[in-house]
C-alpha positions in Angstrom: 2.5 22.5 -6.0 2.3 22.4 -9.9 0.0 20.1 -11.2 -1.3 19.6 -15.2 -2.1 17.3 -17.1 -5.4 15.5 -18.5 -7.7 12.9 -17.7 -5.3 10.3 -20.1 -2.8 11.8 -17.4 -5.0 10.6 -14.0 -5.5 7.2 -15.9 -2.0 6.4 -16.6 -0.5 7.8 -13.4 -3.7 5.9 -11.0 -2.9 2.8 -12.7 0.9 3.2 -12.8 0.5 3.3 -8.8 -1.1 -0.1 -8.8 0.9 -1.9 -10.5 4.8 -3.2 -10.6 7.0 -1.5 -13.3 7.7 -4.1 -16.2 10.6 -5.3 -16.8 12.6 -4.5 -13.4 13.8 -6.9 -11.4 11.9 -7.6 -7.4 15.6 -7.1 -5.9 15.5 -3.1 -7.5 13.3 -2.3 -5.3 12.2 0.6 -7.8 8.3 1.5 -6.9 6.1 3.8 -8.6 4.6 7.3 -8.2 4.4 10.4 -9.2 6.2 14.0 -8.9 5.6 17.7 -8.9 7.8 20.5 -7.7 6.7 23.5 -6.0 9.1 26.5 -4.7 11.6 28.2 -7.2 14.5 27.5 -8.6 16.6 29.6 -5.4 14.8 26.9 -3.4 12.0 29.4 -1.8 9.0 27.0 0.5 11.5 24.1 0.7 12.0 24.3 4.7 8.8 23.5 7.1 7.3 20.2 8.2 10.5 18.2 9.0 11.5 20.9 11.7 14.6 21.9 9.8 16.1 25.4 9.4 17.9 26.5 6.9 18.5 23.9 4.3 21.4 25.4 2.7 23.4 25.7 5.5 22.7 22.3 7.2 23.9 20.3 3.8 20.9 19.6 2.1 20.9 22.2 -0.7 18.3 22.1 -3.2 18.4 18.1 -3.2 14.8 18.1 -1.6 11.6 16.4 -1.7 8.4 17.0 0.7 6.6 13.4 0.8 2.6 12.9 0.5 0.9 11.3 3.5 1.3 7.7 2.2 5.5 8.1 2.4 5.6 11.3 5.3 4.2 8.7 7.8 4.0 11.1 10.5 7.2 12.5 10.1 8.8 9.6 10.3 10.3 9.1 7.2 12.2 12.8 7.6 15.8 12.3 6.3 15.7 9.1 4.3 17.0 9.4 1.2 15.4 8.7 -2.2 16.8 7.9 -5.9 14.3 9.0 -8.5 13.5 9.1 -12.1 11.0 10.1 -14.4 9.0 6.8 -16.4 6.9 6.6 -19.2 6.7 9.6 -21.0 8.6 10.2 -23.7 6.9 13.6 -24.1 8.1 14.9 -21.0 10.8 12.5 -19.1 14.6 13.6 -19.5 17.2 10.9 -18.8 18.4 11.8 -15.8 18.1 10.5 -11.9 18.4 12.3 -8.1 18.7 11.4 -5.0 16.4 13.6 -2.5 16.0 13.8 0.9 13.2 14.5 2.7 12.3 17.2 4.5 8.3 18.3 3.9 5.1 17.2 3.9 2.9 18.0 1.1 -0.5 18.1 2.7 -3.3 16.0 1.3 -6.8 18.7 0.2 -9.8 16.3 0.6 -12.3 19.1 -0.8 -10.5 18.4 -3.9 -10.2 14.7 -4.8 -9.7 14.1 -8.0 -5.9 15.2 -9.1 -4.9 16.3 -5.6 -1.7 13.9 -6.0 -0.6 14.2 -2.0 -3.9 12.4 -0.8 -3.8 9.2 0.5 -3.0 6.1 -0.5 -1.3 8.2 -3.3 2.6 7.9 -3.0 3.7 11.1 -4.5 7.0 13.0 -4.6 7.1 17.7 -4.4 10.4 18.1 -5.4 12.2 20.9 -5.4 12.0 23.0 -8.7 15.6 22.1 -9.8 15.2 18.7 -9.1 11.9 18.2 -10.9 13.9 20.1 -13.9 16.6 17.7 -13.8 14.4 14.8 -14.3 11.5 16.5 -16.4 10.7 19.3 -18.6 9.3 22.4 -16.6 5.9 22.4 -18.7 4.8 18.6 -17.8 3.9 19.7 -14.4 3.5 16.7 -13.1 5.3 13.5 -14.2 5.3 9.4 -13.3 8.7 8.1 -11.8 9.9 5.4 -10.3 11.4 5.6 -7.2 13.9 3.5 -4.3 15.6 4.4 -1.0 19.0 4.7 -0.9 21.7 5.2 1.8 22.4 9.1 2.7 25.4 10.4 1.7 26.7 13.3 3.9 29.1 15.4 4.5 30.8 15.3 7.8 29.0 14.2 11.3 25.7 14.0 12.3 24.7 17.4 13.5 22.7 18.1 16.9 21.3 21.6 17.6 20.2 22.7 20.5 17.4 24.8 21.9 14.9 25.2 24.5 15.4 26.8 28.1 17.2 25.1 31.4 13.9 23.0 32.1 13.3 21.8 28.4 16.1 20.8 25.9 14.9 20.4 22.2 17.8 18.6 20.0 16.9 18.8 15.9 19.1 15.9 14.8 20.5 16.4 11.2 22.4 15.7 8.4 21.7 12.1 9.3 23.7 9.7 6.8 22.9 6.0 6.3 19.5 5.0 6.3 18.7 8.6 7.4 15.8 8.6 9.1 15.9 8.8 12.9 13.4 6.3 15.1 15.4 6.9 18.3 17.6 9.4 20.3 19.1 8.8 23.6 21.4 11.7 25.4 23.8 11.5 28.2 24.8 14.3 30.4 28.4 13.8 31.9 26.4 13.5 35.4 23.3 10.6 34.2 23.1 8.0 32.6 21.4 7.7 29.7 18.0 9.4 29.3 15.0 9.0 26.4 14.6 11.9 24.5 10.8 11.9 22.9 9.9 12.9 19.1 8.5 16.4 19.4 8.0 16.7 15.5 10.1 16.1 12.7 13.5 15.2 13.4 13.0 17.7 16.7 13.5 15.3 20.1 13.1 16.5 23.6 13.7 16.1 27.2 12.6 17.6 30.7 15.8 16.4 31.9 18.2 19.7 33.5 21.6 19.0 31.4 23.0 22.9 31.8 26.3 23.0 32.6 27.3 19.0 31.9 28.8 17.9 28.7 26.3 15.9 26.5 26.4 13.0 24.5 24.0 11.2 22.0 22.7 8.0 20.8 21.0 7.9 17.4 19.2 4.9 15.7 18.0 5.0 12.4 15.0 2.9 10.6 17.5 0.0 9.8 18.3 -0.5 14.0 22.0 0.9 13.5 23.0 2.9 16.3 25.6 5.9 16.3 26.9 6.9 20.0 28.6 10.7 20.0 30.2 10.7 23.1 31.2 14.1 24.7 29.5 15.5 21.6 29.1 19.5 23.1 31.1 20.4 26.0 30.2 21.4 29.6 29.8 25.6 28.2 27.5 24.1 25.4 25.1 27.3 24.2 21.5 27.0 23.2 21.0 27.8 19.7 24.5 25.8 18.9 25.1 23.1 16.8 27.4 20.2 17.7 29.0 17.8 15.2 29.1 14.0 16.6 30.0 10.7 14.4 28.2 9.6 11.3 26.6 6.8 10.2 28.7 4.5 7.6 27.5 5.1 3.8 
């Protein structure tokens, strides 16, 4: 993470946290923070705490944020999707806005408490360096923005990949449209009914239920309660390591 600044810096971002920003309207939903980037411009630390692989090829690109603890919420939060620009600083802010999904965690470092901008209650975005470029100049370092959720926009069906061994399935749900962020999975095996499948981490879910050999289907819910059902989703040969495409979540 890149952080600079001064002290007139921590005063105007600690009380730019604390208060509403002037002028928007309650129904905008716009909320404020502040952002860093950390990783290159190719994109380089961008893949870890939300259990995805490579970003690139699952459809996120370089459109990435990792959340501090106040937004990451366990790993909860992992695929929502958030519009963001810089606020306030005419010194550093370029007129531009992104939308980001997340998928890290920037850790909070309670050694270090002053200007450690991922410790809690601090609601802070590490973009990716080409999205912190498109909203900033490089040299600010760190920046205030305002920020709201908005609906995913993706590119073809939700994905489910799976690993694990016959006795243990693990099912890393992405490229989750919609709301984005996934609070439930159920899978179906063409022999069972429907079975719970647990968080593991991140947008990883599991199950000790012995699917080999049946073809499975899905049920994903997302933080506003709508529910996707991917029926027949990989068929009876399904591999681990594959990745099966199922429906998608209206934008």
């Amino acid at each position: 993470m890149v952080v600079g600044g001064s002290s007139f810096f921590v005063a105007m971002f600690l009380g730019l946290c604390l208060i509403r920003i002037a002028g928007l309207q309650p129904s905008q939903r716009w909320n404020a923070a502040h952002a860093t980037f950390y990783g290159d411009m190719q994109g380089t630390e961008t893949m870890r705490a939300c259990g995805y692989g490579d970003l690139i090829k699952q459809g996120y690109g370089l459109k990435t944020t990792a959340l501090s603890i106040a937004l990451f919420n366990n790993g909860l939060t992992c695929g929502a999707c958030y519009q963001i620009r810089c606020y306030n600083s005419r010194q550093w802010c370029l007129n531009e806005t992104v939308i980001v999904t997340a998928t890290n965690f920037c850790p909070p470092n309670y050694s270090k408490p002053e200007e450690n901008w991922c410790n809690p209650p601090l609601k802070h975005f590490d973009l990716s360096q080409p999205m912190f470029r498109k909203i900033a100049i490089y040299r600010a370092g760190i920046v205030p923005v305002i920020y709201k959720r908005v609906p995913c926009i993706k590119s073809g069906g939700v994905m489910f990949e799976i690993k694990g061994n016959p006795y243990w399935i693990l099912v890393l749900v992405y490229n989750v449209g919609g709301a984005g962020d996934v609070t439930d999975v159920k899978i179906k095996g063409s022999g069972t009914t429907w079975i719970q499948m647990s968080r593991n981490w991140g947008q990883n879910w599991d199950t000790s239920a012995q699917l080999v050999g049946q073809s499975l289907s899905f049920r994903v819910t997302t933080s506003d309660h709508k529910m996707v059902q991917s029926d027949n989703v990989a068929p009876a040969d399904w591999k681990f390591g594959g990745a099966y495409e199922g429906r998608q979540f209206p934008s």
